[in-house]
N, C-alpha and C positions, 0 to 999 in steps of 0.2 A: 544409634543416634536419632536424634528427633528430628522432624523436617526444619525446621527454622534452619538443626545447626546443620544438616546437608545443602540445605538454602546457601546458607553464607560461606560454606564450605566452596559450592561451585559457582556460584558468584565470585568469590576471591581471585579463584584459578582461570575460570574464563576472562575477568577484567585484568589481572595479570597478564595473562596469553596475551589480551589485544594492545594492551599499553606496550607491554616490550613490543611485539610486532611495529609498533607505531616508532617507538624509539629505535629501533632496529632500520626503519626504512622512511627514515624521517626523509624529505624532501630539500633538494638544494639547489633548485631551480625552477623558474614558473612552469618549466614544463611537466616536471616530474611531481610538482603540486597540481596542475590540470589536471594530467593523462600520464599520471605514470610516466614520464620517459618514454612510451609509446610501444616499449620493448615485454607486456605480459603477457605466458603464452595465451592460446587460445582455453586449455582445460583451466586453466585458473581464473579465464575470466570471466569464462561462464559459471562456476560458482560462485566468482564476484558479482555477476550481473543474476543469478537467482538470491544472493541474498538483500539486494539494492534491491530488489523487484520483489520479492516478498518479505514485506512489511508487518508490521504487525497486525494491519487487517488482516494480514494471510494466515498470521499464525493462530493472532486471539481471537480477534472477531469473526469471519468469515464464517466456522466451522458453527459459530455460538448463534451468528443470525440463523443460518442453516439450520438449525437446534428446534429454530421457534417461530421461523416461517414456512420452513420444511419447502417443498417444489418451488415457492418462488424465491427463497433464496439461492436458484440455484445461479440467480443472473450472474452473478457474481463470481462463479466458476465459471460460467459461458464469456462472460466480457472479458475480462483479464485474461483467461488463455489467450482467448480468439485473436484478443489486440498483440501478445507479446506476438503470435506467428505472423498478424499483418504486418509487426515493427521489424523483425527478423527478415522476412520475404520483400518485405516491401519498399521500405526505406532505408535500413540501416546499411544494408553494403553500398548503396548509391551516396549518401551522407559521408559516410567512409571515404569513399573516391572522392568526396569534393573536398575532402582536407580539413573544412572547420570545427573545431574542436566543443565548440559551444551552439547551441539552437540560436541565438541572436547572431552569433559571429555569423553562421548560414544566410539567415534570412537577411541581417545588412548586403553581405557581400553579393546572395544571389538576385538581391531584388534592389541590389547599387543606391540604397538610402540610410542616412543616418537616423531619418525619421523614424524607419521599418525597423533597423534593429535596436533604439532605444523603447519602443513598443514591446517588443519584444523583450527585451528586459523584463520592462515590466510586467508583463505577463508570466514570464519566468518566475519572477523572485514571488508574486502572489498564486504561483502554483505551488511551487517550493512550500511555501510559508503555510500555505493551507495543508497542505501533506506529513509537512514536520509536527506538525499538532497534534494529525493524529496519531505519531509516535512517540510524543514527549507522555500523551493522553494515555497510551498502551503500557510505558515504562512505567508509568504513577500507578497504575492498577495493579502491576506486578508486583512495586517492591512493598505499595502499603496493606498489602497484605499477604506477603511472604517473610519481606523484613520487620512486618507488624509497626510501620509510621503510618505517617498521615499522610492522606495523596499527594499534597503540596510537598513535602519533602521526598516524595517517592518521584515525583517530578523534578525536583532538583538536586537530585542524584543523579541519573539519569543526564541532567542537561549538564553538566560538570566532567562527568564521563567519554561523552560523545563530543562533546566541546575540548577535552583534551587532547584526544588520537585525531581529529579531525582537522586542529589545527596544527597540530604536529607533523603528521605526516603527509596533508592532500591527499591526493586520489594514489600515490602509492603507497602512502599509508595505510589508506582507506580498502585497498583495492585488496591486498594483502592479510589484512584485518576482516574482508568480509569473506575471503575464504574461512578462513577458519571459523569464523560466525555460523557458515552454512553448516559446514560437519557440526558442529554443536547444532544448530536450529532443526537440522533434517532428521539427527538422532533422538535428540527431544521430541521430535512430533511423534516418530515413528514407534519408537519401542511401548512408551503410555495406548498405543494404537492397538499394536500388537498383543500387547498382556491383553488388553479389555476386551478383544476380538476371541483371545482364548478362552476366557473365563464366557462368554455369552453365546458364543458361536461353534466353540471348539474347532476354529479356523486361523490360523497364525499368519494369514493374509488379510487384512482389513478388510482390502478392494472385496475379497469371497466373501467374506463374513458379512458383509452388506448384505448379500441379496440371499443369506444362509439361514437355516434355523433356531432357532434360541434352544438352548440346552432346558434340560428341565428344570434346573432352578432358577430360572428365569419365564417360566411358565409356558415353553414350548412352541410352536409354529414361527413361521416365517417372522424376521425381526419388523419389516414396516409392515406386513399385517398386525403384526401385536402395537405398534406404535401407532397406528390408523386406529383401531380398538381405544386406546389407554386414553389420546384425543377426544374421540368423540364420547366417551363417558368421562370425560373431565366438563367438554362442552367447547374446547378448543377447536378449533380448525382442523381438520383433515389433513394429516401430514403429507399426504401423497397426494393432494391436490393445490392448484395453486388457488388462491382467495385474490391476486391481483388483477389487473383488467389486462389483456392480451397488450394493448397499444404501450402503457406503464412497460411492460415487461422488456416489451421490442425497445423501446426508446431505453430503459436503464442499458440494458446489454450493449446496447450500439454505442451506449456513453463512454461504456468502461472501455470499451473496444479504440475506437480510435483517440478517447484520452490516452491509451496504455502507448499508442503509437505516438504520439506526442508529446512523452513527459520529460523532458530532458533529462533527468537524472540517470536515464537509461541509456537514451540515448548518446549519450556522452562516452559511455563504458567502452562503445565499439571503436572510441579512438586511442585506446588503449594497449589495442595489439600493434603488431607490426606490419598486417597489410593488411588488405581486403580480401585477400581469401581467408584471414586468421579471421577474421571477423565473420565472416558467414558461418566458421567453424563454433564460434565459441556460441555464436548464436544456437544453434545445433544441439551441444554441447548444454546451456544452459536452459532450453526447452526440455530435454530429459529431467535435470535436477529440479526445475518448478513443476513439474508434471509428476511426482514422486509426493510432495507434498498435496499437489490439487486433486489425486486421486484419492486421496487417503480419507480428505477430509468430510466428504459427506457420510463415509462410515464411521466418526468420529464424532460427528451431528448426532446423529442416530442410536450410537451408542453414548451418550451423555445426555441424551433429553429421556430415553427410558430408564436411566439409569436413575437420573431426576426425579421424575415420575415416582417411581416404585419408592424412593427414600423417604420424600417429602409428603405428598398425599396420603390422608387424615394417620397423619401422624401425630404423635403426641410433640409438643412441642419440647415437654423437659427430657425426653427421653431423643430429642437428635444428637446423634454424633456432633465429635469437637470441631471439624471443620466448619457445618453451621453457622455456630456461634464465633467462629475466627471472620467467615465472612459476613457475618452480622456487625461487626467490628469496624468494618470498612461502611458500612451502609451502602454496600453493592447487592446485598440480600437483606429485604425488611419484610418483618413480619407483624402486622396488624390485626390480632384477637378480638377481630366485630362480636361473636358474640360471647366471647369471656366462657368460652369451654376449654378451654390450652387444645384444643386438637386444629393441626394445620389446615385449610379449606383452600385447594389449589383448584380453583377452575375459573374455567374461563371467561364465565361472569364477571365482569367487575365490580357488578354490586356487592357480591358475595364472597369475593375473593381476596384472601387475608395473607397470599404472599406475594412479594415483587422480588422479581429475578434480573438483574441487569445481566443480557444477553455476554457482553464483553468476558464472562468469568465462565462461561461453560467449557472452555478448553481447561483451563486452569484449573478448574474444581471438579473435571472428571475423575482424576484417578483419586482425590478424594475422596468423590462419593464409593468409586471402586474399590476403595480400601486396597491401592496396591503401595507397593514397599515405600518408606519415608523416601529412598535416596531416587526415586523415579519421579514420585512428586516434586520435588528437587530440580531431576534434571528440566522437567518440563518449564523450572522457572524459569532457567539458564538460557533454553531455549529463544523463550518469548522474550528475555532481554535483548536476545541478542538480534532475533528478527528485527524488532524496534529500533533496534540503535544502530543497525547497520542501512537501514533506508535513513535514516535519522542524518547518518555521515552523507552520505551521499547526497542527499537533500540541500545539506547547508555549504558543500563543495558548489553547488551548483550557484547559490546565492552567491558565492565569495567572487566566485567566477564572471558572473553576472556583472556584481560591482566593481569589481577590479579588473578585470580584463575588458568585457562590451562595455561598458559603460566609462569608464577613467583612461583605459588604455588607446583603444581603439574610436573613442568622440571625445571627451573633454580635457583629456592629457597624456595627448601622445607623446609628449618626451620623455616621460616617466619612467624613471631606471626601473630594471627588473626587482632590486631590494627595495625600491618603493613599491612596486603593485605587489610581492610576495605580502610587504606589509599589512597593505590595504586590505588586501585576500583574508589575510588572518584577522585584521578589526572587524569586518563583517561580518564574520563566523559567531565575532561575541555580541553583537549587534543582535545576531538571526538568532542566536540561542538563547539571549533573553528576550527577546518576542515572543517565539514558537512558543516558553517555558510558560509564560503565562498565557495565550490562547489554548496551550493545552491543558494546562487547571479550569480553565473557563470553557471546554467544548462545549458546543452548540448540540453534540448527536454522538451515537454509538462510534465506536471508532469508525470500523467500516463505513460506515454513512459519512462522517468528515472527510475518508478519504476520497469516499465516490465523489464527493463534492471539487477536489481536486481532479478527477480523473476530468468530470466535468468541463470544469476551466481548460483544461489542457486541452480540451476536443474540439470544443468554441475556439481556441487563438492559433494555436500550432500546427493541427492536424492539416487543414486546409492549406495555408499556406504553406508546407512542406511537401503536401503531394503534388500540389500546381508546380511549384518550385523546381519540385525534380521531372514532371510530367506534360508541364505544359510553356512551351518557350514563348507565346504569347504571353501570359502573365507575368506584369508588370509592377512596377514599386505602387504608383496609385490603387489600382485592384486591390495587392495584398494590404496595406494598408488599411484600406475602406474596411475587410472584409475583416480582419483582427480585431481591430475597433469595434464592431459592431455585434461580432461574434463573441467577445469577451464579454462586452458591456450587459449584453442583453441575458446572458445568462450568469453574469455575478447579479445582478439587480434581481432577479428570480429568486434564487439562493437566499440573498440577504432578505429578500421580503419574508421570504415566507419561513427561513432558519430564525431572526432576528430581528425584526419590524411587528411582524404580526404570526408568531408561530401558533395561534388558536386558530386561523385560517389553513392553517398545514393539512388539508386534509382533500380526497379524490375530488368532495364534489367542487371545491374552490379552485384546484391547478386548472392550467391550461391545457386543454385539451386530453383534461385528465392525464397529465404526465408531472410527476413526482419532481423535486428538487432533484435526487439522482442522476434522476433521466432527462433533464430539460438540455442538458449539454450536447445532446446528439441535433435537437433541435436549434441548438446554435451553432453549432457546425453547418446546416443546412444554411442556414441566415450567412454565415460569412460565407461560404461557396460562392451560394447566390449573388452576394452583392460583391465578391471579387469579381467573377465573371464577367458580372454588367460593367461595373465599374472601367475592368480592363478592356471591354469592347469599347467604348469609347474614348478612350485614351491611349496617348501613343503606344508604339511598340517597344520593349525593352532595345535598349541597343545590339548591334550583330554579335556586339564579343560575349557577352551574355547570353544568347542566343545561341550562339557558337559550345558554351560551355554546356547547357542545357542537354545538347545533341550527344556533345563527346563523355557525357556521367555517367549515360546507360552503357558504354562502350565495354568491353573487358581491359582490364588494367588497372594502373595503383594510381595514387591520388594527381586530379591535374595539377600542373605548375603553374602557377601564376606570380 
C-alpha cells in the first residue's frame, strides 16, 4: 500500500480507538468530567499524564529544532524534564493533600480571595489558549501533508476531533483516551528511531547510536563528528557547539522549568487518583514513560539533519525523491533557484542559500528521507496526531473548568445545578476550540517556540504563587495577587511586543538583557516573587485557619477536610 493509504488506514483506527474509548467512558457527573471520578489507577495515569505532558512540541517540534540548533536546542530537554521532576517532587503531592481540583480553586481558597482566584482564571485559560495553538498548529502540519489538504483544513480536522471525545467524555474521557494515545505516540516515536539507528549506526538502541559510529554507507566515523564536518562545510553552525549567549540559555531552561511546574493541565491529572500516595506513584510512573521519548530524541535530531544533509545538498533538483515534492506542497519546504542551475545550494549563507526548511517537519520527514517501509511513515503520523490532540484535550478540559467551575460555580453562580455547570463546561470547549483553531492557522513561531511561550506565562503567574502557597504561611491574598499581576503582565507584554508589534526587533541585540521571548518568563517569575514578598511584608497576615492549613499540607496524610 502507499503511505497516504496506511496514513488513513491508521488514522481511521486510532480516531476510532479514541472515540469509542470516549463513548465508552463518557461522563455523568461534574466530577467524573473534572477528575475522573478520582478513582484512575496510578499506571494509567501516568501514561495519561505523559501523554497530556508531551505535546506536540515533544513529538514534532522539539527533535526538529534540535535538528538545526543542534547543543542549544538542548534547553528544551533540560527545561521540561527538570520542571516535570520539580512538579512531581515538589508540588504535586502537597496540591493533592489540599483537595482542589483546579490551580484557581487552590489559589482562591488558599490565599481566601475571590479576587486571586478569578486572576487566576484568567491566567489559566490565556495559558491554556496559548498552548492549544500550538497543538491545533502541530495537527494542521500533520494532516496537510499526510492527508494531502490545506493546513487550514488540517486544523479543522483536528479541532472537530479533539472537540468531540473532550466534550464527550471530560477528563475520564480524556484520561482513558490518553492512555491509549501514549502506546500509539511512544511506539511511533520509537520504532522510525530504531530502523534509522540500524541502517546508520548498526545499533538498535537510538540512545547507543547517538554517540556510535556511522556504517560505511554513511561515510564512517563518529555520527556528530561527521554532522560537526557536514555544518561547517555547508557554513552552518557547529552542531556540537552552542551559538546562543550563556544568560539566553539559563533563563529559556528556567522558563520551561518552572512553567512545566505550573501549567495546570498537569497539574490537575494528580487529582485523578485516589489518594496521595497514588499520586506520588503515578508521578514516578509517568517520569519513566516521558524519559523514553526525551531520551530518544536527540539521536532522532541527529539522525534526520544528516540524513537531510546528504539528500538535499547540491542535488539536482529534478532528480529528488517524491517526498520532496509532497512537502513542497505544503510550502513547509521551498526551494528558490537564485541562480537558475536546477542544483539545490543548502548552506548557510543566506545570500546564497536556495532552500528553506521549516524545522516543525524533520520528525515527520525523517523516515522519508530514510526510505523506510510506507506503513512506519504511517505510523509516525498517527503518532504525532495523537501527541497533539491528546495535550489538545487536556488543554481545553482545563478552559471548560476554568469557566465553569472557578469562575460560574464557585464566584458568579453559585446556585448553579450540576447539569447546568456540566453544560457550561461543554459551551466552553466549543468556545476554546474555535479560538485555539484559528490562532493556530495564524501562529506567531515554530510550534515549540508557541509552546515555550506558554510555558512562559505559566512561570510568570503560577509558579510563585503556588510555591509561597504551599511553603510560605506568611503569604497572603495581597502579596499573591500583586505578584500574579505583575508577573503575568510583564511577560505577556514582552512576548507580544516582540512575537507581534514589532517582530523585526526580535533579535539578541534588542531583548532585555539579551534574554529571548522564551526565556523572559523566568524573569517574570523573579518580578512576581519579588513583589509578593514585598508586597506580603507589609500587609496583614493570612488568617490563623489558613495558616493552620499551610502547616498541616506538608504533613503525611490524605487530603484536609474542610
Amino acid at each position: 500500500m502507499s503511505v497516504q493509504a496506511w496514513t488513513y488506514l491508521f488514522v481511521f483506527l486510532s480516531f476510532s480507538l479514541y472515540i469509542g474509548i470516549a463513548i465508552w467512558s463518557r461522563a455523568g457527573s461534574t466530577k467524573e468530567f473534572y477528575v475522573a471520578g478520582g478513582g484512575v489507577t496510578p499506571l494509567a495515569n501516568g501514561m495519561a499524564t505523559a501523554a497530556d505532558w508531551m505535546s506536540a512540541a515533544s513529538f514534532i517540534s522539539m527533535a526538529g529544532l534540535i535538528s538545526f540548533l543542534g547543543r542549544d536546542g538542548t534547553f528544551y530537554l533540560m527545561g521540561w524534564t527538570g520542571g516535570y521532576v520539580l512538579l512531581a517532587l515538589l508540588l504535586a503531592p502537597y496540591l493533592r493533600k489540599f483537595g482542589k481540583f483546579t490551580v484557581p480553586d487552590f489559589i482562591g481558597d488558599r490565599y481566601y480571595s475571590q479576587t486571586a482566584r478569578l486572576i487566576a482564571v484568567f491566567c489559566a485559560i490565556s495559558v491554556s489558549f496559548v498552548y492549544v495553538c500550538g497543538q491545533m498548529q502541530g495537527a494542521g502540519i500533520v494532516f496537510s501533508r499526510f492527508l494531502e489538504v490545506d493546513f487550514t483544513t488540517g486544523v479543522l480536522i483536528g479541532m472537530t476531533i479533539v472537540f468531540f471525545y473532550a466534550v464527550l467524555g471530560g477528563m475520564k474521557g480524556i484520561t482513558y483516551t490518553q492512555v491509549a494515545q501514549y502506546c500509539v505516540l511512544i511506539f511511533a516515536f520509537m520504532v522510525p528511531a530504531i530502523f534509522i539507528s540500524i541502517m546508520m549506526t548498526g545499533q538498535a538502541v537510538p540512545q547507543i547510536g547517538f554517540g556510535s559510529e556511522l556504517t560505511e554507507a554513511y561515510g564512517g566515523g563518529y555520527l556528530l563528528d561527521r554532522l560537526d564536518g557536514l555544518s561547517e562545510q555547508l557554513g552552518f553552525a557547529t552542531y556540537t557547539e552552542g551559538q546562543r549567549s550563556t544568560q539566553d540559555v539559563f533563563f529559556i531552561t528556567a522558563a520551561l522549568m518552572f512553567g512545566t511546574a505550573g501549567l495546570p493541565h498537569v497539574i490537575i491529572r494528580f487529582f485523578t487518583v485516589p489518594s496521595v500516595r497514588d499520586a506520588r506513584k503515578s508521578a514516578g510512573y509517568a517520569l519513566v514513560f516521558i524519559a523514553i521519548l526525551y531520551t530518544t530524541a536527540p539521536a532522532v535530531a541527529a539522525f534526520a539533519r544528516t540524513n537531510l544533509i546528504n539528500t538535499v545538498s547540491n542535488a539536482e533538483y529534478a532528480s529528488m525523491p517524491e517526498w520532496f515534492s509532497k512537502w513542497e506542497g505544503t510550502g513547509l519546504i521551498t526551494f528558490d533557484d537564485k541562480n537558475n542551475d536546477g542544483i539545490i545550494q543548502y548552506v548557510g549563507d543566506p545570500q546564497t542559500n536556495e532552500l528553506n526548511v521549516n524545522r516543525d517537519i524533520m520528525v515527520l520527514a525523517n523516515p522519508e528521507i530514510a526510505e523506510l517501509p510506507a506503513w512506519v511513515i504511517a505510523l509516525v503520523v498517527a503518532g504525532a496526531l495523537a501527541a497533539a490532540l491528546s495535550t489538545a484535550a487536556g488543554l481545553l478540559l482545563v478552559i471548560s473548568t476554568s469557566v465553569a467551575h472557578d469562575m460560574l460555580k464557585r464566584t458568579f453562580m453559585p446556585n448553579i445545578t450540576e447539569k447546568q455547570e456540566l453544560a457550561c463546561a461543554r459551551g466552553s470547549i466549543f468556545v476554546a476550540v474555535l479560538i485555539a483553531g484559528y490562532y493556530g492557522i495564524n501562529a506567531p513561531a515554530y510550534v515549540a517556540q508557541v509552546v515555550a511561550f506558554a510555558f512562559g506565562l505559566a512561570a510568570a503567574s503560577f509558579f510563585p504563587a503556588i510555591v509561597l502557597g504551599i511553603f510560605q504561611k506568611r503569604m497572603n491574598k495581597e502579596g499573591a495577587i500583586a505578584g500574579m499581576v505583575v508577573g503575568f503582565t510583564f511577560t505577556a507584554a514582552y512576548i507580544i511586543y516582540f512575537k507581534i508589534i514589532n517582530p523585526a526587533a526580535d533579535s539578541a541585540d534588542n531583548w532585555f538583557f539579551g534574554i529571548s521571548p522564551e526565556g523572559i518568563g523566568s524573569l517574570g517569575t523573579v518580578a512576581n516573587l519579588a513583589v509578593a514578598l514585598a508586597v506580603a511584608k507589609f500587609t496583614p497576615e493570612p488568617p490563623a485557619e489558613v495558616q493552620e492549613i499551610v502547616e498541616n499540607i506538608r504533613l503525611p496524610g490524605e487530603a484536609i477536610p474542610r
